[in-house]
VEXDREN-2710 file (C-alpha; in Angstrom, 1 decimal):
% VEXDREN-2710
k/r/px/py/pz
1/UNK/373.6/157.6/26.2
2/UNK/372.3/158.3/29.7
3/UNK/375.1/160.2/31.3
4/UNK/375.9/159.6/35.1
5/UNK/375.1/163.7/35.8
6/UNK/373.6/166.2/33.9
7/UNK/373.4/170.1/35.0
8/UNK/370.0/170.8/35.3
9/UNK/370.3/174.5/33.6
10/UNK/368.2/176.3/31.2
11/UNK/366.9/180.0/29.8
12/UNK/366.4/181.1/32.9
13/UNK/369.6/180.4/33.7
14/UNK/370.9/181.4/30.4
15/UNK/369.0/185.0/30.7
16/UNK/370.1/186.0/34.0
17/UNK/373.7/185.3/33.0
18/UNK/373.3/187.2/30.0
19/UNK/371.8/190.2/32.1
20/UNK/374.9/190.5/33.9
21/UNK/377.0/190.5/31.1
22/UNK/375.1/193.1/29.6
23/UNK/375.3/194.9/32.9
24/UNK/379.0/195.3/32.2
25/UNK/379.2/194.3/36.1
26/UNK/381.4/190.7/35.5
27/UNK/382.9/190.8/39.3
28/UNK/381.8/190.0/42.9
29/UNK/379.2/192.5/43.5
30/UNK/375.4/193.2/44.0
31/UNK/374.7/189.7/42.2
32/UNK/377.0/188.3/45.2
33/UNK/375.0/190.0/47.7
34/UNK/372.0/189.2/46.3
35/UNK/372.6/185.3/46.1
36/UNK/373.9/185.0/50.1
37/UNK/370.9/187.1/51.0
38/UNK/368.7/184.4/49.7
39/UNK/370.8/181.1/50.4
40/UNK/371.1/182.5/54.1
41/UNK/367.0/182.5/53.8
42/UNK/366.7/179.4/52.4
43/UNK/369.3/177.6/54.9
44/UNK/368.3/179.1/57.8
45/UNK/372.0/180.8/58.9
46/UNK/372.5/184.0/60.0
47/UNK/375.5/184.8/57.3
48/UNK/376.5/183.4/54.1
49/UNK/379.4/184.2/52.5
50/UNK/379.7/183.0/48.5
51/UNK/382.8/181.7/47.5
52/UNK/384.7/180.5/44.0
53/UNK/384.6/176.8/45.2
54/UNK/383.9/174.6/47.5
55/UNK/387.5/173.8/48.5
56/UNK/387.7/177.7/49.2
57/UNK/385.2/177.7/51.0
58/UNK/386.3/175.0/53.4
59/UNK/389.7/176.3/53.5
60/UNK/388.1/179.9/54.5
61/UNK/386.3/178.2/57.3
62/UNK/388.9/176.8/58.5
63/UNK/391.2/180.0/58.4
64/UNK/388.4/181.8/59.8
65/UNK/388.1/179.1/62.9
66/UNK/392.2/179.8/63.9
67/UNK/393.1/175.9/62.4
68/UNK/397.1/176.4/61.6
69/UNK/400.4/174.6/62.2
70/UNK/400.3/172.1/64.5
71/UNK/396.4/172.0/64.9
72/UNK/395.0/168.5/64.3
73/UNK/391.0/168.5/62.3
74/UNK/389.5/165.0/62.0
75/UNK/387.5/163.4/58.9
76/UNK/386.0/161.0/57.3
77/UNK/388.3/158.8/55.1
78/UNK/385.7/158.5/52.6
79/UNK/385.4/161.6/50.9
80/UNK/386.7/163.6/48.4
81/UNK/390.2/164.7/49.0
82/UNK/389.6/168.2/48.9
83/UNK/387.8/168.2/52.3
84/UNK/391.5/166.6/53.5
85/UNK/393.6/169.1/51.6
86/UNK/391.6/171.8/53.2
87/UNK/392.8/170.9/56.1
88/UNK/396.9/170.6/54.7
89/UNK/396.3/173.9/53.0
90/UNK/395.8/175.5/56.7
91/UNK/399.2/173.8/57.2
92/UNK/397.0/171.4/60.2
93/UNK/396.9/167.9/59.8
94/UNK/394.1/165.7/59.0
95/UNK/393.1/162.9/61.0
96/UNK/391.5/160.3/59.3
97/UNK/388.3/158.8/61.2
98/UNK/385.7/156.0/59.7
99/UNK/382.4/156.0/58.2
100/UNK/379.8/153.7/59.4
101/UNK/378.3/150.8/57.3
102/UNK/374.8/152.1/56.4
103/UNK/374.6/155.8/55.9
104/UNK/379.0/155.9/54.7
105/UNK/378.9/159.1/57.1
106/UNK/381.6/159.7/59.7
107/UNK/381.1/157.1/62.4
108/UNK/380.7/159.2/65.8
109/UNK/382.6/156.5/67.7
110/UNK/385.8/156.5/65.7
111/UNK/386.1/160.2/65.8
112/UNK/386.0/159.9/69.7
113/UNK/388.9/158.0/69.5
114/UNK/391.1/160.1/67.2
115/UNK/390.8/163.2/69.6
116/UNK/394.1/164.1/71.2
117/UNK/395.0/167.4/72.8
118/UNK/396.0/168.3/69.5
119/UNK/391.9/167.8/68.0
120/UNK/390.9/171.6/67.1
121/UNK/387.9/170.4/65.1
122/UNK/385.7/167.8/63.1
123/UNK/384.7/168.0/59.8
124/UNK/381.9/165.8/58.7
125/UNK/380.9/164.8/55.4
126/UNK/376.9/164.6/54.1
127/UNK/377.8/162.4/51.8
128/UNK/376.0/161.9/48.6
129/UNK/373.5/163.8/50.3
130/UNK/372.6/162.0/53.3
131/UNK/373.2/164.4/56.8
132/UNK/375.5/162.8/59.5
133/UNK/374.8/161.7/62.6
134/UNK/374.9/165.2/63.6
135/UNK/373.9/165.2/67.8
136/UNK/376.3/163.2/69.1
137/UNK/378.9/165.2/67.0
138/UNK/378.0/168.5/68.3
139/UNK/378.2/166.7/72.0
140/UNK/381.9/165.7/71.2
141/UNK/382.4/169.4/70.1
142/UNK/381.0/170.4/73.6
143/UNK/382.3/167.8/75.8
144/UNK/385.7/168.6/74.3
145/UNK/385.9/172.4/73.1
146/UNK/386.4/171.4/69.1
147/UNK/385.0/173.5/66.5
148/UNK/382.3/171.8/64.2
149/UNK/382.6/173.0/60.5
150/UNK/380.0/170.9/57.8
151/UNK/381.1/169.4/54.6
152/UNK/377.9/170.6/53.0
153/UNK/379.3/170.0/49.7
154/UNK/376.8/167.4/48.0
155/UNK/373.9/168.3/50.7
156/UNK/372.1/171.5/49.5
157/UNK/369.0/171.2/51.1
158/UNK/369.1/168.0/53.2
159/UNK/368.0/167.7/56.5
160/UNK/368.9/166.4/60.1
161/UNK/365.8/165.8/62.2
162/UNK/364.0/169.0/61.0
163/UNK/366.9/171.3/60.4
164/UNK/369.3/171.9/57.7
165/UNK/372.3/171.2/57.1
166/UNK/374.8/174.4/57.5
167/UNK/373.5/175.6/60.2
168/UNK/374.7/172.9/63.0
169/UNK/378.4/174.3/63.2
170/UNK/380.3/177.1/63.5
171/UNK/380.5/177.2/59.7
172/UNK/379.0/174.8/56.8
173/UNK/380.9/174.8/53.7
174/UNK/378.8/174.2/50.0
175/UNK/380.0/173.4/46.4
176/UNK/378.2/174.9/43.6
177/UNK/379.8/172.6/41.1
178/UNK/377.7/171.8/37.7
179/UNK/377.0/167.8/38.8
180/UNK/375.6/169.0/42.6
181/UNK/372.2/169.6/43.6
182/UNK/372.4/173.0/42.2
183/UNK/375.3/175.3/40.4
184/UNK/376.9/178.3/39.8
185/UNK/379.3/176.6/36.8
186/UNK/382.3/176.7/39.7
187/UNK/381.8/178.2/43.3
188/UNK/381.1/177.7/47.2
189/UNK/379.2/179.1/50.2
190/UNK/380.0/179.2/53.8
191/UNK/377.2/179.5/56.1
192/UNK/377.7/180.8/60.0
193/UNK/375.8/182.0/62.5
194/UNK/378.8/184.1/64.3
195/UNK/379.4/187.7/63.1
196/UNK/383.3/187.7/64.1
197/UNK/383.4/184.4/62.1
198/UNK/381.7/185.8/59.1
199/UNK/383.6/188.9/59.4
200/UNK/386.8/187.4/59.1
201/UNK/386.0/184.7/56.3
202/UNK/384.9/188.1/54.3
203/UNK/387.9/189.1/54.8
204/UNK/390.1/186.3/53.8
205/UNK/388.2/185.9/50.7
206/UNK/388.8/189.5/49.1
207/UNK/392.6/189.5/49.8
208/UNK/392.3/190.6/53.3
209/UNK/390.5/193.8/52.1
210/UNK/389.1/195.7/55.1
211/UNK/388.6/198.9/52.9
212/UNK/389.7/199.7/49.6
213/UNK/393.1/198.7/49.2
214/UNK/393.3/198.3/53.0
215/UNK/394.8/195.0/53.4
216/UNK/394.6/194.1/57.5
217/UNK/395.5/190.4/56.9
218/UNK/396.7/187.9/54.4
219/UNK/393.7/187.0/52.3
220/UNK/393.0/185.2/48.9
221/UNK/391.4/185.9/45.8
222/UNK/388.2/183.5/46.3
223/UNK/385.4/185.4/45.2
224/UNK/382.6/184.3/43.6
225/UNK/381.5/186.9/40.4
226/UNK/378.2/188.2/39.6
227/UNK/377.4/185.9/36.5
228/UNK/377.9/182.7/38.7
229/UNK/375.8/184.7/41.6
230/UNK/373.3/185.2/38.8
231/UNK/372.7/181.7/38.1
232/UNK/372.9/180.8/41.9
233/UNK/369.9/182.7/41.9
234/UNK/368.0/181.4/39.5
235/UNK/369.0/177.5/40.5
236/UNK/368.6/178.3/44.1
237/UNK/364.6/179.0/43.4
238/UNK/364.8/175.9/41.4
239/UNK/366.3/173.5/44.0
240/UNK/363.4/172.1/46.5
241/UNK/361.9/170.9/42.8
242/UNK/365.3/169.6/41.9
243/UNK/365.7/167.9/45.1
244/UNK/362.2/166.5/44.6
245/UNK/362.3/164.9/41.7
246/UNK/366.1/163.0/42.8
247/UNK/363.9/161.8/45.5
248/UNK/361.7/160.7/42.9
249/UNK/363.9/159.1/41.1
250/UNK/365.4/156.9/44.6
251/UNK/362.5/156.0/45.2
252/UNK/362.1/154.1/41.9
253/UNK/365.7/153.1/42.1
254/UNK/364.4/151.7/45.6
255/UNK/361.6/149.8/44.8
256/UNK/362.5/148.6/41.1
257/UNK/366.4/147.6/41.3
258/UNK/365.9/143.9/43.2
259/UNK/368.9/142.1/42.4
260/UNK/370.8/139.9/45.2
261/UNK/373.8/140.8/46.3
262/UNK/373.0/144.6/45.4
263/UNK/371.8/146.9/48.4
264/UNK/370.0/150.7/47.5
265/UNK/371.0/153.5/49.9
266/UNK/369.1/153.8/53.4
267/UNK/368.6/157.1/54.3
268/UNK/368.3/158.2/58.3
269/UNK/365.6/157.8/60.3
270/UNK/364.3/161.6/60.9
271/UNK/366.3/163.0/57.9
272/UNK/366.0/164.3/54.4
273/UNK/368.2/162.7/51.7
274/UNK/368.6/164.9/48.7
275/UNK/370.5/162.4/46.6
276/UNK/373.1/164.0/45.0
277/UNK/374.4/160.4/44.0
278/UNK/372.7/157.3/44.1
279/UNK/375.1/154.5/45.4
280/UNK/374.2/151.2/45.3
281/UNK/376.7/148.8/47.0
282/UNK/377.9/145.5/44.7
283/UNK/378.6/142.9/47.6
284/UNK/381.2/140.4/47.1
285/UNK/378.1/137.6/47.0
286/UNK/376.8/139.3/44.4
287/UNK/377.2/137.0/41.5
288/UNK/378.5/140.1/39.3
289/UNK/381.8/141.5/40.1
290/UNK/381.1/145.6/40.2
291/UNK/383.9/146.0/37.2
292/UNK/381.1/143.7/35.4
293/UNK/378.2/145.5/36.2
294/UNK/380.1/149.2/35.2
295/UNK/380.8/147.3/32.0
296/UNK/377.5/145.9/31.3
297/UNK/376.0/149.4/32.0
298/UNK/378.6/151.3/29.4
299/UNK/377.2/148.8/26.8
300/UNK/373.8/149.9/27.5
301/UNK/374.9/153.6/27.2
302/UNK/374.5/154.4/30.7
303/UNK/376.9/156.1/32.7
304/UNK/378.4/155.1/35.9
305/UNK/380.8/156.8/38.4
306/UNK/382.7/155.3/41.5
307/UNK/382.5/158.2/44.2
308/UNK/385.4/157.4/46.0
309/UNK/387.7/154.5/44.6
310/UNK/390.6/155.7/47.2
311/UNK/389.9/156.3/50.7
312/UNK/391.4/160.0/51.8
313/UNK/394.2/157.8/53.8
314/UNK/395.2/155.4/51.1
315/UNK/395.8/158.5/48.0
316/UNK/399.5/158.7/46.9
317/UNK/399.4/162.2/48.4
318/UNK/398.6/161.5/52.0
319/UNK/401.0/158.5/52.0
320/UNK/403.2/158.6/55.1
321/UNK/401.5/162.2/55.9
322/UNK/398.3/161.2/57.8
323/UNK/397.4/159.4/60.8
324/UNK/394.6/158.3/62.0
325/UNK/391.8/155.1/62.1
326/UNK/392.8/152.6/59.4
327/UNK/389.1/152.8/58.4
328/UNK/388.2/149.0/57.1
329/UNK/384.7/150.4/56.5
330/UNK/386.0/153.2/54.3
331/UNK/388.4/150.8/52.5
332/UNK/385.7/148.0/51.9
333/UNK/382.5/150.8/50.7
334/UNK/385.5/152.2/48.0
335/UNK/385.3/148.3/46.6
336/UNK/382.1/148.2/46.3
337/UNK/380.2/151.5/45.9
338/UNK/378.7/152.2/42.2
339/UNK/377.0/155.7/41.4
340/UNK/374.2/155.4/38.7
341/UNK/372.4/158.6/37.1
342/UNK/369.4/159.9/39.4
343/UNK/369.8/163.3/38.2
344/UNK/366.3/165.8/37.8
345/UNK/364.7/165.2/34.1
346/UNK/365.1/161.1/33.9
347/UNK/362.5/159.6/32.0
348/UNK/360.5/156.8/34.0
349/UNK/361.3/155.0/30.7
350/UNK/365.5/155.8/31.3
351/UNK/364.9/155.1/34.8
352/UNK/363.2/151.4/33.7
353/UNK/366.0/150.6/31.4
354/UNK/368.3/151.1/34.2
355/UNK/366.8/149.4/36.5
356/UNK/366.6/146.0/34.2
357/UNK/370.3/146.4/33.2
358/UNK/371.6/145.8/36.7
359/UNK/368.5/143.3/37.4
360/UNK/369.6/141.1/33.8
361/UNK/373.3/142.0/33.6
362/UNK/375.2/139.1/33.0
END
């Protein structure tokens, strides 16, 4: 079976955690420290703050940016809902905007038209590891005095014309689950330039802690402990190899998978793609129905995932609470986006077998 993820983990990984353990040190500590030292150096951000999870690390940036009641933050409606429930957590509303049809990012132009005097911030989405549109963005942010805060969650590592991601906002926010680009089992970052902002998001993540058992505001328990710092570590050193050999394997994917009515990512012009998923798109002329396709797969024992079946505005949850684009882009790329395995340590062999599968599937 060729699983659609696979942590890319190991002894080192394995030894480092063990260290701690042995340490008798379990909690948030110099591990911690240690870890946002180095993602800071490797991102390119003045501050990094390590959380327990990506969602706690978006709902600390958005805590730390003053979003409450009655505050409106605008999204893409394809993306995971916890870059929406963020945003409800804050007690703000989400405002759904659409992606556009070749890079699934959030589509500059329908975010323009959500913004009311309401709008206290964007949040885009590097989806699957592909950077947003990221300059006109920041301009809307400008022209309009919104906050810009990154989804960073599947983008560890890519880059927008040069730069990296998590560092074009006030804040960028970055899950450390097992399936992403690197891990730390569970946890988050949040990346800032801003020492106030950093301060505070410090803050709200040790239970409003100023000093010991000093409590100047109400804060969570969303630290991230030394044993997953002590991976970070480890997988953080790893990552521009990681990241290398998903390219790798998208460039095979590119060249090798040639079947009509199937269409292979396109990454942006000037950018880095990092791959966290591969998506290929199943068009309706596509004389396989994607249900077909994810079935044909199984029976060759290779894993598939659909990354997002829902749009964020369509989920039972948000039904009647959200408002927003109506996002036909969004809706249509949910009926026809397919994730196959293009994770670091796939066999050109695995990647060949693939690659006939969805060619020959019948």
């Amino acid at each position: 079976m060729i699983p659609i993820a696979k942590p890319s983990v190991g002894e080192d990984e394995a030894i480092a955690a063990a260290e701690v353990i042995r340490s008798g040190m379990l909690a948030s500590g110099q591990e911690v420290t240690k870890f946002e030292t180095a993602f800071s150096r490797f991102i390119g951000s003045n501050h990094s703050i390590a959380t327990s999870s990506g969602t706690s690390a978006l709902h600390t940036a958005l805590l730390s940016a003053g979003i409450n009641a009655g505050d409106e933050v605008i999204l893409p409606a394809f993306t995971f809902i916890a870059t929406a429930t963020s945003i409800s957590m804050c007690n703000a509303s989400p405002v759904i905007a659409d992606v556009d049809d070749t890079f699934y990012c959030i589509n500059p132009e329908s975010v323009l038209e959500q913004i009311t005097p309401k709008t206290r911030a964007i949040i885009p989405v590097h989806l699957f590891g592909q950077s947003c549109d990221l300059e006109p963005l920041r301009q809307i942010c400008e022209d309009h005095c919104l906050t810009l805060i990154e989804d960073c969650a599947q983008a560890h590592g890519a880059r927008y014309h040069g730069n990296t991601v998590g560092t074009f906002g006030m804040a960028g926010c970055f899950s450390f689950y097992p399936t992403k680009n690197m891990t730390t089992g569970e946890g988050g970052m949040i990346t800032a330039h801003d020492e106030a902002f950093a301060r505070r998001a410090r803050l709200l993540i040790n239970h409003g802690q100023e000093i010991k058992y000093t409590h100047i505001m109400i804060g969570y328990n969303y630290r991230l402990t030394n044993i997953g710092a002590a991976i970070g570590r480890i997988q953080l050193k790893k990552l521009p190899d990681l990241n290398k050999m998903r390219t790798e394997n998208a460039e095979f994917y590119q060249t090798h998978i040639n079947r009509a009515g199937i269409i292979c990512p396109t990454i942006r012009p000037g950018c880095e793609h990092v791959f966290h998923q591969y998506a290929i798109r199943i068009l309706p002329e596509c004389d396989l129905s994607r249900d077909d396709l994810i079935q044909a797969l199984s029976r060759a024992g290779i894993g598939t995932a659909i990354h997002y079946p829902t749009p964020v505005h369509k989920q039972p949850v948000y039904q009647g609470r959200i408002k927003g684009d109506e996002a036909p882009v969004s809706t249509r790329l949910a009926n026809e986006i397919l994730s196959i395995p293009v994770w670091p340590g796939l066999s050109t062999e695995e990647l060949s077998y693939i690659c006939q599968t969805i060619n020959e599937a019948e």
